[in-house]
C-alpha positions as CSV (number, residue, x, y, z in Angstrom):
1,X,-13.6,59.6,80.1
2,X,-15.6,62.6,80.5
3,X,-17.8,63.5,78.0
4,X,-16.3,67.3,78.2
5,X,-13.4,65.5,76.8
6,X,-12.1,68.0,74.3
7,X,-11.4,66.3,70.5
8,X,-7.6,66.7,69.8
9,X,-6.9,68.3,66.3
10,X,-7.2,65.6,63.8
11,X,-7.1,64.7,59.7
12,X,-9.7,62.5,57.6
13,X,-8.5,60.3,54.9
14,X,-10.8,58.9,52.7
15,X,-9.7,55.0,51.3
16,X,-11.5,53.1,49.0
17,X,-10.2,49.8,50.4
18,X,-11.7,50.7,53.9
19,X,-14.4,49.1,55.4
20,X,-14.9,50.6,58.8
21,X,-14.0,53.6,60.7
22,X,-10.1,53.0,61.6
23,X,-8.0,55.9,64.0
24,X,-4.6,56.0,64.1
25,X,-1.5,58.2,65.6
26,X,1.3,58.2,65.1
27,X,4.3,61.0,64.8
28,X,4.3,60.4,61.4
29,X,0.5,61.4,60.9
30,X,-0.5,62.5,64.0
31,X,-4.4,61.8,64.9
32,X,-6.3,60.4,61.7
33,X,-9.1,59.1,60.8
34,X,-9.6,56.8,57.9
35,X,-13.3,56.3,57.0
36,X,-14.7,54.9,54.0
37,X,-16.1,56.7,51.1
38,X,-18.9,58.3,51.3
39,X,-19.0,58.1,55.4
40,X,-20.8,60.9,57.3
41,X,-18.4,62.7,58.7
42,X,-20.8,63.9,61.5
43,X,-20.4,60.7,63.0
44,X,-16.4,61.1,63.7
45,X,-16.3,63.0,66.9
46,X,-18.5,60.5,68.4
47,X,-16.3,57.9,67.0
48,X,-13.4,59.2,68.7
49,X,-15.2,60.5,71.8
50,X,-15.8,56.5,72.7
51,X,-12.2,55.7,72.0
52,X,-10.7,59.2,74.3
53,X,-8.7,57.4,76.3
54,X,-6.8,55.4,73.7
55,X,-6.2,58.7,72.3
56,X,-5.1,60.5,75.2
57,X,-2.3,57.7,75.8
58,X,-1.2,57.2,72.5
59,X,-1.0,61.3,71.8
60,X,1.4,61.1,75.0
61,X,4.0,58.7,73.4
62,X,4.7,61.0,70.5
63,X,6.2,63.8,69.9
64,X,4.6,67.2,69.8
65,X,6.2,69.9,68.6
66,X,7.8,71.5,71.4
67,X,9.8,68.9,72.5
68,X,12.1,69.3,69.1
69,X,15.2,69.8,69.3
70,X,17.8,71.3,67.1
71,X,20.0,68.4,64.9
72,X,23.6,68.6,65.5
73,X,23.6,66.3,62.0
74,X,21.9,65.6,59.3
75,X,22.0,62.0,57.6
76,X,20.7,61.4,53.8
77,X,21.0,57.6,53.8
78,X,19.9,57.6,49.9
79,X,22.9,60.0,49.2
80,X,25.6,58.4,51.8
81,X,25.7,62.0,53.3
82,X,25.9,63.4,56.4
83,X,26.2,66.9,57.0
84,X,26.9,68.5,60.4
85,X,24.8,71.6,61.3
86,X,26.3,74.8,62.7
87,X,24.2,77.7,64.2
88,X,24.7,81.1,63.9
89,X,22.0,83.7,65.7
90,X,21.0,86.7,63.7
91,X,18.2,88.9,63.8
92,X,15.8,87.8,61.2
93,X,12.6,85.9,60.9
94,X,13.5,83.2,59.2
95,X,16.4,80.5,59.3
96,X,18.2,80.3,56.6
97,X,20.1,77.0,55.2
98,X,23.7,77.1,53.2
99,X,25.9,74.4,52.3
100,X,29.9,75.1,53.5
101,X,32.9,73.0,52.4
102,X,33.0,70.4,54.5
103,X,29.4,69.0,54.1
104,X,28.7,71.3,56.8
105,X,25.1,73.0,57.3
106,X,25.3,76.9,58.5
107,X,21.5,77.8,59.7
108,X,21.4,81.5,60.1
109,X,18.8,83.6,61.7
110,X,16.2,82.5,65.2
111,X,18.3,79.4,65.3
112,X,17.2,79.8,69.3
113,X,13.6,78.6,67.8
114,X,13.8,74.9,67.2
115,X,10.3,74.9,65.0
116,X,12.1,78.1,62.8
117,X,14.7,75.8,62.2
118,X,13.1,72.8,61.3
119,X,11.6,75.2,58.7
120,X,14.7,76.4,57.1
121,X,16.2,72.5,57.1
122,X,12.2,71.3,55.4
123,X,13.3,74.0,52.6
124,X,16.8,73.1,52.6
125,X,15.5,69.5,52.2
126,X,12.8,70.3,49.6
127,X,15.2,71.5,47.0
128,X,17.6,68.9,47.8
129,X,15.2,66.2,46.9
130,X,13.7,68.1,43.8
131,X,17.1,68.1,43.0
132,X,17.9,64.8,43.4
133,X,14.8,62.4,42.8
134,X,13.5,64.5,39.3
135,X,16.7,63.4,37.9
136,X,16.8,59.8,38.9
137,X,13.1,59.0,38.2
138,X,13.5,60.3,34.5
139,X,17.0,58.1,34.6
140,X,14.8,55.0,36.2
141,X,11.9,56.3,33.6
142,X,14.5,55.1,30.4
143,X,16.5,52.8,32.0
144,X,12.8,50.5,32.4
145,X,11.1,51.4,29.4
146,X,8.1,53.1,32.1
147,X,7.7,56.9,30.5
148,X,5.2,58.7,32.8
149,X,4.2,62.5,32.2
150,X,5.0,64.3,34.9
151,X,6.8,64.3,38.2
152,X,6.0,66.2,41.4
153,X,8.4,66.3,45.0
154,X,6.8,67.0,47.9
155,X,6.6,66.1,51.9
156,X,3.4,63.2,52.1
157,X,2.3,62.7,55.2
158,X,1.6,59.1,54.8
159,X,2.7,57.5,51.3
160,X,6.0,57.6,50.2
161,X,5.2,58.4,46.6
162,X,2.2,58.0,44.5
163,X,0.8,57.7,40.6
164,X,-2.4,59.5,39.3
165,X,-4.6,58.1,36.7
166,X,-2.9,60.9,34.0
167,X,0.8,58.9,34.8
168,X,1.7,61.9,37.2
169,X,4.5,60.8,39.6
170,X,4.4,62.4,43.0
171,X,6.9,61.5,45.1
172,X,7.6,62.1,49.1
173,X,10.7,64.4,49.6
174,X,11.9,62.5,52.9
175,X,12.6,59.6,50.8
176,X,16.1,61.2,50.9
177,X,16.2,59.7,54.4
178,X,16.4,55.8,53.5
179,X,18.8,54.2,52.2
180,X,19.4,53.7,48.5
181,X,17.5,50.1,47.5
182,X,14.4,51.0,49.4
183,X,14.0,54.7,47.7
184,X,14.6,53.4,43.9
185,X,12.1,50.5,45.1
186,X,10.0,53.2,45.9
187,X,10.5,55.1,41.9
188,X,10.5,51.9,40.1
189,X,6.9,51.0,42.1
190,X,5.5,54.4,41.4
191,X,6.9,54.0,37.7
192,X,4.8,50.7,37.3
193,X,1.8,52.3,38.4
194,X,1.6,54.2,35.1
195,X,1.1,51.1,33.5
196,X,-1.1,49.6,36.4
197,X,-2.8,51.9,38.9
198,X,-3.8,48.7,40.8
199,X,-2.4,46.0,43.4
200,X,-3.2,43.3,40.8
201,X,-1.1,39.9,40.2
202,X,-0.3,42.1,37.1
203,X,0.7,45.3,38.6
204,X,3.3,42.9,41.2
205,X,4.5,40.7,38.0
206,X,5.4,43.8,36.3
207,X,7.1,45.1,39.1
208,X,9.2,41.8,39.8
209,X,10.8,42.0,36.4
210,X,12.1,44.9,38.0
211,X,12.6,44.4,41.3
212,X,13.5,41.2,43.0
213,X,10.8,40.0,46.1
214,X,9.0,43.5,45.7
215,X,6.5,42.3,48.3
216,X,8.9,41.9,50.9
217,X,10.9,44.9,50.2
218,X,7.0,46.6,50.6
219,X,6.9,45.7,53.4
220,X,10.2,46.7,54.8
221,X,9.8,50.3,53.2
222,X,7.1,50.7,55.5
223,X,8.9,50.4,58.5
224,X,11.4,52.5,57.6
225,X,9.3,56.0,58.7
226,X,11.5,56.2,62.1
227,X,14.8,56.9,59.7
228,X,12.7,60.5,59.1
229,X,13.9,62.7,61.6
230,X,11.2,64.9,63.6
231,X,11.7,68.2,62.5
232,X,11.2,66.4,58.7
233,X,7.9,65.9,59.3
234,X,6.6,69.6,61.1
């Protein structure tokens, strides 16, 4: 690979638990590097200028942007929903989402503009979730006996939810998209990280009084990205 090679776009993510310099794409995350703390960052582009070609190949098997295409549905696997989407085109510059009888979506607006309307379904979605997971974590927060401070609903690029040292729940909005065990797994873990910001044996005992084989339900959440649907994550 020349050495003209141009550096795609890319995101650093610091980790605690990292040891060496790791690069990963994906559709989820797109090009990112995870270093360790404290690593010169000067050092990345050389990094990835050794490892172009990987790059080059795996950028290929995903998805950029301009390949999306507009949803004729929209499934909610943590609601048992499904919603089918209707367009109408109008001349404005945004799409705008509303909910019709029938669980039917009605995006009005550029609807021609597949990014435009994976904007007005991210905002559709965003409220949706605030809606949704707010309420269930303070249920889940009373049910348990796991009080936290305060709660937060937003689109992650790479965690699912997570728990700050001041017992601040912040928690991924596309967890809509899985189905109902997986996401309250994901609440109750989050909910035990007030009491344990760790991975400890005490942190997973806690969280088996709880949840039953937590580890392998882990590691099953994980895998579950490809539910989100592509325009959920531009």
């Amino acid at each position: 690979m020349s050495q003209d090679w141009t550096i795609p776009e890319y995101n650093i993510r610091e980790s605690r638990r990292a040891r060496q310099v790791t690069i990963k794409v994906s559709s989820w995350t797109g090009l990112e590097v995870v270093v360790p703390v404290g690593f010169k960052r000067s050092e990345i582009p050389k990094i990835l200028q050794s490892k172009a070609r990987w790059i080059e190949r795996s950028l290929a098997r995903t998805h950029p942007v301009e390949e999306l295409k507009r949803p004729e549905s929209v499934q909610l696997g943590m609601l048992d929903e499904t919603w089918r989407a209707e367009y109408s085109l109008a001349p404005t510059e945004r799409v705008k989402v509303s909910e019709q009888t029938g669980n039917v979506l009605l995006l009005t607006g550029p609807v021609d503009d597949p990014v435009l309307v994976a904007g007005g379904l991210n905002q559709w979605l965003q409220k949706r979730a605030k809606a949704v997971l707010v309420r269930w974590l303070g249920r889940l927060s009373e049910e348990l006996s796991l009080p936290f401070s305060r709660v937060s609903v937003r689109r992650q690029r790479t965690k699912w939810g997570s728990c700050s040292a001041e017992k601040s729940i912040s928690l991924n909005r596309n967890l809509l998209f899985l189905p109902e065990p997986m996401a309250r797994y994901v609440l109750v873990h989050e909910l035990c990280h007030v009491h344990r910001l760790d991975h400890s044996k005490r942190f997973w005992s806690l969280l088996e009084a709880f949840e039953p084989n937590p580890r392998q339900t882990a590691a099953k959440v994980k895998l579950e990205a490809d539910l989100v649907p592509r325009w959920a994550l531009v």
